[in-house]
N, C-alpha and C positions, 0 to 999 in steps of 0.2 A: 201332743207337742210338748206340753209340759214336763212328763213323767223322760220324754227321749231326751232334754233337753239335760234333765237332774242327773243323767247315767253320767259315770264318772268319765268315760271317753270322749263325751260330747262336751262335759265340764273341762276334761284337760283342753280341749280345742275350743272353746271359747274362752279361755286364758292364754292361750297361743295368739286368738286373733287381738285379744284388749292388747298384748305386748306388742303386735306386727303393728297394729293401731296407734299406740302411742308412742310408736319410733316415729310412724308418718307425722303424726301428730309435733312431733319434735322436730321431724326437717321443714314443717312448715312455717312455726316460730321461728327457726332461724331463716327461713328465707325472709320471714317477712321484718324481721331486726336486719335483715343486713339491706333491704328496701329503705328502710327508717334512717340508716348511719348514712348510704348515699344521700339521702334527703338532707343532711343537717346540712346549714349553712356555717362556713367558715367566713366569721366577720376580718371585715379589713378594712384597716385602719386611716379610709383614703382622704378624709379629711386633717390629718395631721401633715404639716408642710414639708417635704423631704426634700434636701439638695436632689438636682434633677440628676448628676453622676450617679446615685444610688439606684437609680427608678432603670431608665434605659441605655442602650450605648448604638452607635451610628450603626447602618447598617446592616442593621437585622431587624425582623421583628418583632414588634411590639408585645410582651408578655402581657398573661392574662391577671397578670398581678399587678402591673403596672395603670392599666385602662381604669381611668379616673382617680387617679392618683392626683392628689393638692401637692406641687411642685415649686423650686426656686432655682430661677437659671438665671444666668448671666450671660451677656454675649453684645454683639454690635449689629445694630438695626443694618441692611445692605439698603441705600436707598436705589426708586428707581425697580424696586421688583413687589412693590407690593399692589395687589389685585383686589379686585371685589369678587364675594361670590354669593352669586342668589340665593332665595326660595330658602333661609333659615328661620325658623320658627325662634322667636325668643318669647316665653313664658304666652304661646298660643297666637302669636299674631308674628306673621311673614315679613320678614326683612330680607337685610344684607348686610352680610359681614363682611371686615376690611381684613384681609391678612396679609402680614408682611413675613418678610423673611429674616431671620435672624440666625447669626453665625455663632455659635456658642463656643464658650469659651471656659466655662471653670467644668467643664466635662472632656469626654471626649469630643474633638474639633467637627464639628458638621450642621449642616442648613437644618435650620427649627422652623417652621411655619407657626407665628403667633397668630394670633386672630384679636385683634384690638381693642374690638368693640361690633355695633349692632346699629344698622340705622333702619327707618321705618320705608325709606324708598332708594331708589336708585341714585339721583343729583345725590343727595344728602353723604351716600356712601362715596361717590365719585370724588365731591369734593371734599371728605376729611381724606380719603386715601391718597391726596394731589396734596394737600395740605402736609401730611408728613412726611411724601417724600422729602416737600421743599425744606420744612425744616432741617431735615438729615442732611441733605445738601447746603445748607447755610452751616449747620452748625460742625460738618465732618463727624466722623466716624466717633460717638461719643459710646463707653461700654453701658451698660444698663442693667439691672435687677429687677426680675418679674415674679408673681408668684399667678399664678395660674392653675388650672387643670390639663391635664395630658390625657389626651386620648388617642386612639390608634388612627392611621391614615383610611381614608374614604376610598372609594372604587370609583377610579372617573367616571363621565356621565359625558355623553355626545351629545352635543347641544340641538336644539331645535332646529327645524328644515330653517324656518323664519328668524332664530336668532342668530348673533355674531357667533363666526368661529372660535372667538378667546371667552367665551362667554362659561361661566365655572358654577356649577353648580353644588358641588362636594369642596370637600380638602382634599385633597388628592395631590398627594408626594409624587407621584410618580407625573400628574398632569405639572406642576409646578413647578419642579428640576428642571422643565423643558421652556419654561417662562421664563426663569430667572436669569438674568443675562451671565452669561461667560462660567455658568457653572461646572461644567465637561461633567467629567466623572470623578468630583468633589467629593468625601464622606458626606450623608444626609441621615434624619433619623424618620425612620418610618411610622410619625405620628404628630403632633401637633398639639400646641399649647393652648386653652381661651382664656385670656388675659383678666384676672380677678379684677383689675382697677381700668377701666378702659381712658383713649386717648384721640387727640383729637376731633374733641366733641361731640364722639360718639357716647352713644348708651351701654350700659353694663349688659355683657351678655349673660343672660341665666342660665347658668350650668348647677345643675342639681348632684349629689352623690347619686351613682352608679345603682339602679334599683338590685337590690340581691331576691332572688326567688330560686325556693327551692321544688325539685320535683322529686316524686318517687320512682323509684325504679320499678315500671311496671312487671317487666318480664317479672322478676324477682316476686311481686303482687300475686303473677299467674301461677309460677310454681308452688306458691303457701299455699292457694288454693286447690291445685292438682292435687298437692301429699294433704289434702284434709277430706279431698274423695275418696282416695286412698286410703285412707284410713276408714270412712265409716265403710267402704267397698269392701275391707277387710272381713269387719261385724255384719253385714249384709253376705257373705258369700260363707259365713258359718251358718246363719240363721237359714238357706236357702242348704245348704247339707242336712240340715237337720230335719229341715222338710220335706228332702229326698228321701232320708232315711225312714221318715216317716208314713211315708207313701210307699215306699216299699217294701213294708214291713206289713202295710196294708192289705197290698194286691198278694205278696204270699201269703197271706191269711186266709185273703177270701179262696186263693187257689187250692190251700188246703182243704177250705172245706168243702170246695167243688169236689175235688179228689173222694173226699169222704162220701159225701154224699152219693159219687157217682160205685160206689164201692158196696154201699148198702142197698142201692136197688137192684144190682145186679145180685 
């Protein structure tokens, strides 16, 4: 094996395969960097407070840029449309949050779902959400500044066989447009604010920044690995010629000497 291996045809071809080898070898570092680049996380900066016109606009929605963005809106509470909705965890323990509605105003014109606050039972939510109508109704249509978190609208949710029919388990823009008295076909924005300072005696709700994780691209993973078979399969399908060749360099050997042999008996 050795001596076939030294001859220089089988040396030019096992410099053939290290080059065929280390192109694989090559497309599989770059598969596996361009794995690594989809991986990087692109930070954002969602804890800085942006006027809420910059973040979204009515009617479309919600960008992936946008979701947990730390925001500043202005606008006027609509009394008379704000609801409770269940079954909200705040920092591990099940409440209910009160959301109201609010018509904004230093953006484009359209219904913002705030969410207030956080109570531990049902009364308790019932009565601050009764509570603030009434103030809105005593005090008239006063403008207001909020700073909050924006997040994207929830996917209604059909209430139980047992529970009321108005009974809300999500934010859900599209269930609450249908709540809101006398809204028609108003601009709305398809996401929702949780109020950093909460109100009527409810509890702060905890809203954490947006967990960022990143994955790898697997396919991309699979490919490195394919062009790194590929390449020892290269060096493996030289060493596996050479052992052909060696074998059959063999059997004509011994052929010869059968030959021979059969040559001097006769």
């Amino acid at each position: 094996m050795l001596q076939m291996m030294l001859r220089p045809r089988w040396v030019l071809a096992l410099l053939a395969a290290l080059g065929i080898a280390a192109g694989f070898a090559l497309l599989g570092q770059w598969q596996l960097e361009r794995a690594v680049e989809q991986a990087v996380v692109v930070e954002r900066p969602t804890e800085e407070v942006r006027p809420f016109a910059d973040v979204a606009q009515p009617d479309v929605p919600t960008e992936q840029a946008a979701t947990g963005q730390r925001v500043e809106v202005a606008g006027d509470f609509v009394p008379g449309d704000t609801v409770v909705v269940e079954g909200r965890l705040n920092d591990g323990e099940t409440g209910y949050w009160v959301v109201a509605h609010l018509e904004v105003t230093d953006a484009a014109a359209g219904g913002l779902p705030v969410a207030l606050g956080w109570a531990p039972d049902a009364d308790a939510a019932r009565d601050a959400a009764d509570r603030f109508d009434e103030s809105l109704a005593g005090s008239g249509a006063q403008p207001v500044t909020l700073v909050g978190r924006f997040l994207p609208s929830e996917a209604p949710v059909v209430p139980d066989d047992d529970a009321g029919p108005h009974t809300m388990q999500t934010v859900a823009v599209a269930h609450l447009i249908n709540v809101w008295a006398d809204y028609d076909d108003r601009p709305v924005y398809f996401g929702y604010v949780t109020a950093a300072e909460p109100t009527a005696g409810l509890e702060t709700i905890v809203s954490p920044p947006p967990e960022v994780e990143a994955e790898l691209n697997w396919l991309n993973v699979f490919y490195a690995v394919e062009w790194v078979v590929f390449a020892g399969f290269a060096i493996f399908l030289w060493y596996r010629l050479v052992r052909d060749a060696v074998e059959r360099e063999r059997d004509e050997a011994e052929q010869a000497e059968a030959v021979a042999a059969s040559q001097s008996a006769g």
